[in-house]
N, CA and C atoms as a LAMMPS dump frame, in Angstrom:
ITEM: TIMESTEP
0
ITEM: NUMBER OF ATOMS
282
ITEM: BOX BOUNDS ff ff ff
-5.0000000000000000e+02 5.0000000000000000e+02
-5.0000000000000000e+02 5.0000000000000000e+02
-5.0000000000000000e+02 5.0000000000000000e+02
ITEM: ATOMS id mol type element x y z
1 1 1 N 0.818 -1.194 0
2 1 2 C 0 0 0
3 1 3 C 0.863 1.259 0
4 2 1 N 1.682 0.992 0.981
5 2 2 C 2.734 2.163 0.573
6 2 3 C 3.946 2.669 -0.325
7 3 1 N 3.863 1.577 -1.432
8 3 2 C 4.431 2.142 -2.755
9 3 3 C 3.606 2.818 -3.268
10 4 1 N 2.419 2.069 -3.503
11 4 2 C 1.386 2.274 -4.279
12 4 3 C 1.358 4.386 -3.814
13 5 1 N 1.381 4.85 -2.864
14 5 2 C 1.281 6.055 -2.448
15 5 3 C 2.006 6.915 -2.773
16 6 1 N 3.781 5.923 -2.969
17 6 2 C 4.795 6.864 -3.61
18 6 3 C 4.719 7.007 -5.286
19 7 1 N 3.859 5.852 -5.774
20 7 2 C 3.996 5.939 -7.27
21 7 3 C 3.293 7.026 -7.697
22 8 1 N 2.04 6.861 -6.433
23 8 2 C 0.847 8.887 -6.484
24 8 3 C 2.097 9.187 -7.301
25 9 1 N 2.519 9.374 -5.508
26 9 2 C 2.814 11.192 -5.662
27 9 3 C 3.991 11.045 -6.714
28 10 1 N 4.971 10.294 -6.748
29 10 2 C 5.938 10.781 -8.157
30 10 3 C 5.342 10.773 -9.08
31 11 1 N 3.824 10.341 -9.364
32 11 2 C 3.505 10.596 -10.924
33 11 3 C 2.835 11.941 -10.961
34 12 1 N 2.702 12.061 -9.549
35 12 2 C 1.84 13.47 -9.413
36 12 3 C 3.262 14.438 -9.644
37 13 1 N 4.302 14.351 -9.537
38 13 2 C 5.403 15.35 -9.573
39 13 3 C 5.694 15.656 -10.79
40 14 1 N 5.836 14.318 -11.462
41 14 2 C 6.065 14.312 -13.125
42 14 3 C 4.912 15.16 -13.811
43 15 1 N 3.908 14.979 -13.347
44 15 2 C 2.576 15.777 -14.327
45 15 3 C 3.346 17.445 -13.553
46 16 1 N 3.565 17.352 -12.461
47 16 2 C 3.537 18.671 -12.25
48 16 3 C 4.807 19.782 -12.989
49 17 1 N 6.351 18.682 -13.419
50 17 2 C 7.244 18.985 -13.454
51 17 3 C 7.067 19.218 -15.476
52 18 1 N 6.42 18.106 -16.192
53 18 2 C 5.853 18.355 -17.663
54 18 3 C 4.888 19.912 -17.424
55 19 1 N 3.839 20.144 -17.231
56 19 2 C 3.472 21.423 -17.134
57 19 3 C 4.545 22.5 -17.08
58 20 1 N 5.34 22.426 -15.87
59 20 2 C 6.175 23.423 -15.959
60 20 3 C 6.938 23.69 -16.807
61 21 1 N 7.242 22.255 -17.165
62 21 2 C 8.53 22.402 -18.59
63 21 3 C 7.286 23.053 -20.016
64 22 1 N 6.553 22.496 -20.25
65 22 2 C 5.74 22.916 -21.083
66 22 3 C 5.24 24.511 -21.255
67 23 1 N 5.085 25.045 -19.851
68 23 2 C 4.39 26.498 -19.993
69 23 3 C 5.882 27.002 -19.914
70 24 1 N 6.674 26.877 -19.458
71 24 2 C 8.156 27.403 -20.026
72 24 3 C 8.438 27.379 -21.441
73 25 1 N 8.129 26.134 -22.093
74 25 2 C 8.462 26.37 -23.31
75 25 3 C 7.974 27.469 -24.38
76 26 1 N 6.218 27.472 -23.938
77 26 2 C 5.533 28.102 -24.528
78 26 3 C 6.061 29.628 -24.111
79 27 1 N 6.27 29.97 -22.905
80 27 2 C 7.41 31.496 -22.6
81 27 3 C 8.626 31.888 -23.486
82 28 1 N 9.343 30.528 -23.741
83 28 2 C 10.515 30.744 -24.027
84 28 3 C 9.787 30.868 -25.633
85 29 1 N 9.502 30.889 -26.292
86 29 2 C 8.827 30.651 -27.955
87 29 3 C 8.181 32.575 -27.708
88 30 1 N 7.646 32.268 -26.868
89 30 2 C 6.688 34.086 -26.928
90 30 3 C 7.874 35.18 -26.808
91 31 1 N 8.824 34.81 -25.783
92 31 2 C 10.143 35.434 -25.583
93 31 3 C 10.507 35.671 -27.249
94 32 1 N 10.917 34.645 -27.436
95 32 2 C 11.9 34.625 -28.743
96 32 3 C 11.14 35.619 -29.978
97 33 1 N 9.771 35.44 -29.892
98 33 2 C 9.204 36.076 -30.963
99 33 3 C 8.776 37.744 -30.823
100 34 1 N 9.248 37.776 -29.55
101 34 2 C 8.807 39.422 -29.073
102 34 3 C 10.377 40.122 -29.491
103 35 1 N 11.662 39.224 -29.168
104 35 2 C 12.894 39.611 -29.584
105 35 3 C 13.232 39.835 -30.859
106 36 1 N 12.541 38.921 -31.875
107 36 2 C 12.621 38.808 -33.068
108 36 3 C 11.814 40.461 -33.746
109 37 1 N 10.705 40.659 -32.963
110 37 2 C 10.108 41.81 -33.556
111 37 3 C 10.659 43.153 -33.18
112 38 1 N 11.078 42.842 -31.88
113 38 2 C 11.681 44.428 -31.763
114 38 3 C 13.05 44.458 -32.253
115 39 1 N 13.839 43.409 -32.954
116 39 2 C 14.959 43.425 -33.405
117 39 3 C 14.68 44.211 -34.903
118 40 1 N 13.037 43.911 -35.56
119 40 2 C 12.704 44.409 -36.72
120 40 3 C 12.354 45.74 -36.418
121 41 1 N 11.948 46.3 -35.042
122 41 2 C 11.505 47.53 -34.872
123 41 3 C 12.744 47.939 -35.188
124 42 1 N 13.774 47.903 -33.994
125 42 2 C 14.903 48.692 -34.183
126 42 3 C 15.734 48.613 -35.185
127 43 1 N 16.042 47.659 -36.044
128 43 2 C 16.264 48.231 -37.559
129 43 3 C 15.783 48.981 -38.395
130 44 1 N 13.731 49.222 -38.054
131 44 2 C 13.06 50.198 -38.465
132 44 3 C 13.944 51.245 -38.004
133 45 1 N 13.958 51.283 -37.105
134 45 2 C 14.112 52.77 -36.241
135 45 3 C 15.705 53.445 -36.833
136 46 1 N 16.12 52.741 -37.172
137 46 2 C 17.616 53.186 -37.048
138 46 3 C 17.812 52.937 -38.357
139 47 1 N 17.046 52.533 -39.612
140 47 2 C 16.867 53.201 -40.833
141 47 3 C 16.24 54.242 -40.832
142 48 1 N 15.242 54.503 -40.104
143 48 2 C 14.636 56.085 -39.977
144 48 3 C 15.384 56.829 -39.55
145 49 1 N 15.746 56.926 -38.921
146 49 2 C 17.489 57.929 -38.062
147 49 3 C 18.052 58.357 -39.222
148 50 1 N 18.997 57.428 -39.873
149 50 2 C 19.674 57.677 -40.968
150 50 3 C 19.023 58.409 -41.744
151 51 1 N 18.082 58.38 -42.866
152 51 2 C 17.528 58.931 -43.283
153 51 3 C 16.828 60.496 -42.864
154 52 1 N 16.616 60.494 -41.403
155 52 2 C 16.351 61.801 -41.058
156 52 3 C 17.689 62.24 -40.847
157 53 1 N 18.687 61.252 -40.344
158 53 2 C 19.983 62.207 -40.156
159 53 3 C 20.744 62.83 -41.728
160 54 1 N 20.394 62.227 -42.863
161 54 2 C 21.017 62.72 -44.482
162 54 3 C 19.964 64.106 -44.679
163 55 1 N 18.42 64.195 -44.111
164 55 2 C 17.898 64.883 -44.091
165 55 3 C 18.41 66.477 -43.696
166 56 1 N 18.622 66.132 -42.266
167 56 2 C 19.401 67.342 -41.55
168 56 3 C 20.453 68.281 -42.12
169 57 1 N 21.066 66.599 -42.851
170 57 2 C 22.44 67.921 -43.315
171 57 3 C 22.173 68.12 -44.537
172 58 1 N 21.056 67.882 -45.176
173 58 2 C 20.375 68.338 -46.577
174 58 3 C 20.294 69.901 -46.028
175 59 1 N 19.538 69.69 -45.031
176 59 2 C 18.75 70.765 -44.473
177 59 3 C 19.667 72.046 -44.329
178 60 1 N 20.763 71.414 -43.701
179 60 2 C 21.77 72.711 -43.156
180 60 3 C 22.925 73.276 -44.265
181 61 1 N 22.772 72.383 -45.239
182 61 2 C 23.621 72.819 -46.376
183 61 3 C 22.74 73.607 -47.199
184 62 1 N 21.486 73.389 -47.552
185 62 2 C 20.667 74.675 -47.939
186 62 3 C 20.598 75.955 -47.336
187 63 1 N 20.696 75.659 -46.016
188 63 2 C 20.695 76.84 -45.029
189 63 3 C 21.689 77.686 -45.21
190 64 1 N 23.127 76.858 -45.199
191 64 2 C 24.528 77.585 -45.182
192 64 3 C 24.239 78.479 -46.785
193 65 1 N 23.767 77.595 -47.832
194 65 2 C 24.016 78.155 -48.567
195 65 3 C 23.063 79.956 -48.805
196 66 1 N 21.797 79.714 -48.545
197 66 2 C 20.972 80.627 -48.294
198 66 3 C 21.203 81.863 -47.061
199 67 1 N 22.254 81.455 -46.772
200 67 2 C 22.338 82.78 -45.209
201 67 3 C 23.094 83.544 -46.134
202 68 1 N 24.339 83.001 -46.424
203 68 2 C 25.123 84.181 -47.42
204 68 3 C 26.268 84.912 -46.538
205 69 1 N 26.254 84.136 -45.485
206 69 2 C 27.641 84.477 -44.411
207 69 3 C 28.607 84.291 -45.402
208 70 1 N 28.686 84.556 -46.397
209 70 2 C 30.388 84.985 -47.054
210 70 3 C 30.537 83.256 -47.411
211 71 1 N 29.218 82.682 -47.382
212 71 2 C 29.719 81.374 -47.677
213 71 3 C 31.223 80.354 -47.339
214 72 1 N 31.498 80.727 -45.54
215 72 2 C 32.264 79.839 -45.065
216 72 3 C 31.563 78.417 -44.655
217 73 1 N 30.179 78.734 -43.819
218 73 2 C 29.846 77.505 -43.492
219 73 3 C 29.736 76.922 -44.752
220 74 1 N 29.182 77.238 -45.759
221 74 2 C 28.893 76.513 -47.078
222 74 3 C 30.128 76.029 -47.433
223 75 1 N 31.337 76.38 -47.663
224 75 2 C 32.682 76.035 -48.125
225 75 3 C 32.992 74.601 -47.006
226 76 1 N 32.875 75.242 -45.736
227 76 2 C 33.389 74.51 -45.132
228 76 3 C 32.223 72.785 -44.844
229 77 1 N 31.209 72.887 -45.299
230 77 2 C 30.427 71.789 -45.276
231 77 3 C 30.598 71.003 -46.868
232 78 1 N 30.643 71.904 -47.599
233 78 2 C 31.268 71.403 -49.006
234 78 3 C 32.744 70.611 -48.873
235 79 1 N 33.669 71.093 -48.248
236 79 2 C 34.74 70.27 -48.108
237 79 3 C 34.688 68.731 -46.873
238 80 1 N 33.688 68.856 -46.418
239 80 2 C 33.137 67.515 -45.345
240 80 3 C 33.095 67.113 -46.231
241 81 1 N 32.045 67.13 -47.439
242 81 2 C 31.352 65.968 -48.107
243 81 3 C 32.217 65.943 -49.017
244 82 1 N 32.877 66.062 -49.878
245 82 2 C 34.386 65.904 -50.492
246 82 3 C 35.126 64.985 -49.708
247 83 1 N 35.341 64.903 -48.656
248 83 2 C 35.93 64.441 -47.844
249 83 3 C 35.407 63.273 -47.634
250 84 1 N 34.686 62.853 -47.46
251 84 2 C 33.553 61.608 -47.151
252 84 3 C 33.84 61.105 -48.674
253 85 1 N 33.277 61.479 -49.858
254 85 2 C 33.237 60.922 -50.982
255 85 3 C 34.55 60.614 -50.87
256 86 1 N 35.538 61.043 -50.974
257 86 2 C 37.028 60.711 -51.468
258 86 3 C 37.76 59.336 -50.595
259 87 1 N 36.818 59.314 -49.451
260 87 2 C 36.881 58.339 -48.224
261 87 3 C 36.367 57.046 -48.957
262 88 1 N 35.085 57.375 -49.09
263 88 2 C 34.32 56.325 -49.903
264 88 3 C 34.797 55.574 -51.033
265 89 1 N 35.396 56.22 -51.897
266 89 2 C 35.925 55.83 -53.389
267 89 3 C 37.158 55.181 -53.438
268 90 1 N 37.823 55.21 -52.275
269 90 2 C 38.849 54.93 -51.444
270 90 3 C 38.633 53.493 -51.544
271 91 1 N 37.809 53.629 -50.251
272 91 2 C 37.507 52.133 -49.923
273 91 3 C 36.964 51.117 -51.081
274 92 1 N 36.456 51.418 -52.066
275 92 2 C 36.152 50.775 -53.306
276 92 3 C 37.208 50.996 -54.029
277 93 1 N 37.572 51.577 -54.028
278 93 2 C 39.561 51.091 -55.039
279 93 3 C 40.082 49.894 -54.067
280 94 1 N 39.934 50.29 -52.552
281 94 2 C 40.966 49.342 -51.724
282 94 3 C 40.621 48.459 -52.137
Protein backbone atom coordinates (compact mmCIF):
# COMPACT_ATOMS: atom_id res chain seq x y z
CA UNK A 1 0.00 0.00 0.00
CA UNK A 2 2.73 2.16 0.57
CA UNK A 3 4.43 2.14 -2.76
CA UNK A 4 1.39 2.27 -4.28
CA UNK A 5 1.28 6.05 -2.45
CA UNK A 6 4.80 6.86 -3.61
CA UNK A 7 4.00 5.94 -7.27
CA UNK A 8 0.85 8.89 -6.48
CA UNK A 9 2.81 11.19 -5.66
CA UNK A 10 5.94 10.78 -8.16
CA UNK A 11 3.51 10.60 -10.92
CA UNK A 12 1.84 13.47 -9.41
CA UNK A 13 5.40 15.35 -9.57
CA UNK A 14 6.06 14.31 -13.12
CA UNK A 15 2.58 15.78 -14.33
CA UNK A 16 3.54 18.67 -12.25
CA UNK A 17 7.24 18.99 -13.45
CA UNK A 18 5.85 18.36 -17.66
CA UNK A 19 3.47 21.42 -17.13
CA UNK A 20 6.18 23.42 -15.96
CA UNK A 21 8.53 22.40 -18.59
CA UNK A 22 5.74 22.92 -21.08
CA UNK A 23 4.39 26.50 -19.99
CA UNK A 24 8.16 27.40 -20.03
CA UNK A 25 8.46 26.37 -23.31
CA UNK A 26 5.53 28.10 -24.53
CA UNK A 27 7.41 31.50 -22.60
CA UNK A 28 10.52 30.74 -24.03
CA UNK A 29 8.83 30.65 -27.95
CA UNK A 30 6.69 34.09 -26.93
CA UNK A 31 10.14 35.43 -25.58
CA UNK A 32 11.90 34.62 -28.74
CA UNK A 33 9.20 36.08 -30.96
CA UNK A 34 8.81 39.42 -29.07
CA UNK A 35 12.89 39.61 -29.58
CA UNK A 36 12.62 38.81 -33.07
CA UNK A 37 10.11 41.81 -33.56
CA UNK A 38 11.68 44.43 -31.76
CA UNK A 39 14.96 43.43 -33.41
CA UNK A 40 12.70 44.41 -36.72
CA UNK A 41 11.51 47.53 -34.87
CA UNK A 42 14.90 48.69 -34.18
CA UNK A 43 16.26 48.23 -37.56
CA UNK A 44 13.06 50.20 -38.47
CA UNK A 45 14.11 52.77 -36.24
CA UNK A 46 17.62 53.19 -37.05
CA UNK A 47 16.87 53.20 -40.83
CA UNK A 48 14.64 56.09 -39.98
CA UNK A 49 17.49 57.93 -38.06
CA UNK A 50 19.67 57.68 -40.97
CA UNK A 51 17.53 58.93 -43.28
CA UNK A 52 16.35 61.80 -41.06
CA UNK A 53 19.98 62.21 -40.16
CA UNK A 54 21.02 62.72 -44.48
CA UNK A 55 17.90 64.88 -44.09
CA UNK A 56 19.40 67.34 -41.55
CA UNK A 57 22.44 67.92 -43.31
CA UNK A 58 20.38 68.34 -46.58
CA UNK A 59 18.75 70.76 -44.47
CA UNK A 60 21.77 72.71 -43.16
CA UNK A 61 23.62 72.82 -46.38
CA UNK A 62 20.67 74.68 -47.94
CA UNK A 63 20.70 76.84 -45.03
CA UNK A 64 24.53 77.58 -45.18
CA UNK A 65 24.02 78.15 -48.57
CA UNK A 66 20.97 80.63 -48.29
CA UNK A 67 22.34 82.78 -45.21
CA UNK A 68 25.12 84.18 -47.42
CA UNK A 69 27.64 84.48 -44.41
CA UNK A 70 30.39 84.99 -47.05
CA UNK A 71 29.72 81.37 -47.68
CA UNK A 72 32.26 79.84 -45.07
CA UNK A 73 29.85 77.50 -43.49
CA UNK A 74 28.89 76.51 -47.08
CA UNK A 75 32.68 76.04 -48.13
CA UNK A 76 33.39 74.51 -45.13
CA UNK A 77 30.43 71.79 -45.28
CA UNK A 78 31.27 71.40 -49.01
CA UNK A 79 34.74 70.27 -48.11
CA UNK A 80 33.14 67.51 -45.35
CA UNK A 81 31.35 65.97 -48.11
CA UNK A 82 34.39 65.90 -50.49
CA UNK A 83 35.93 64.44 -47.84
CA UNK A 84 33.55 61.61 -47.15
CA UNK A 85 33.24 60.92 -50.98
CA UNK A 86 37.03 60.71 -51.47
CA UNK A 87 36.88 58.34 -48.22
CA UNK A 88 34.32 56.32 -49.90
CA UNK A 89 35.92 55.83 -53.39
CA UNK A 90 38.85 54.93 -51.44
CA UNK A 91 37.51 52.13 -49.92
CA UNK A 92 36.15 50.77 -53.31
CA UNK A 93 39.56 51.09 -55.04
CA UNK A 94 40.97 49.34 -51.72
Amino acid sequence: MESQAIIERLNGKICQLIALYESSERERVRLGNLVVEYEEQLTLNTNKISELEKQIETLQLIEAFREGESGELAKKRVSELIREIDKCIALLNG
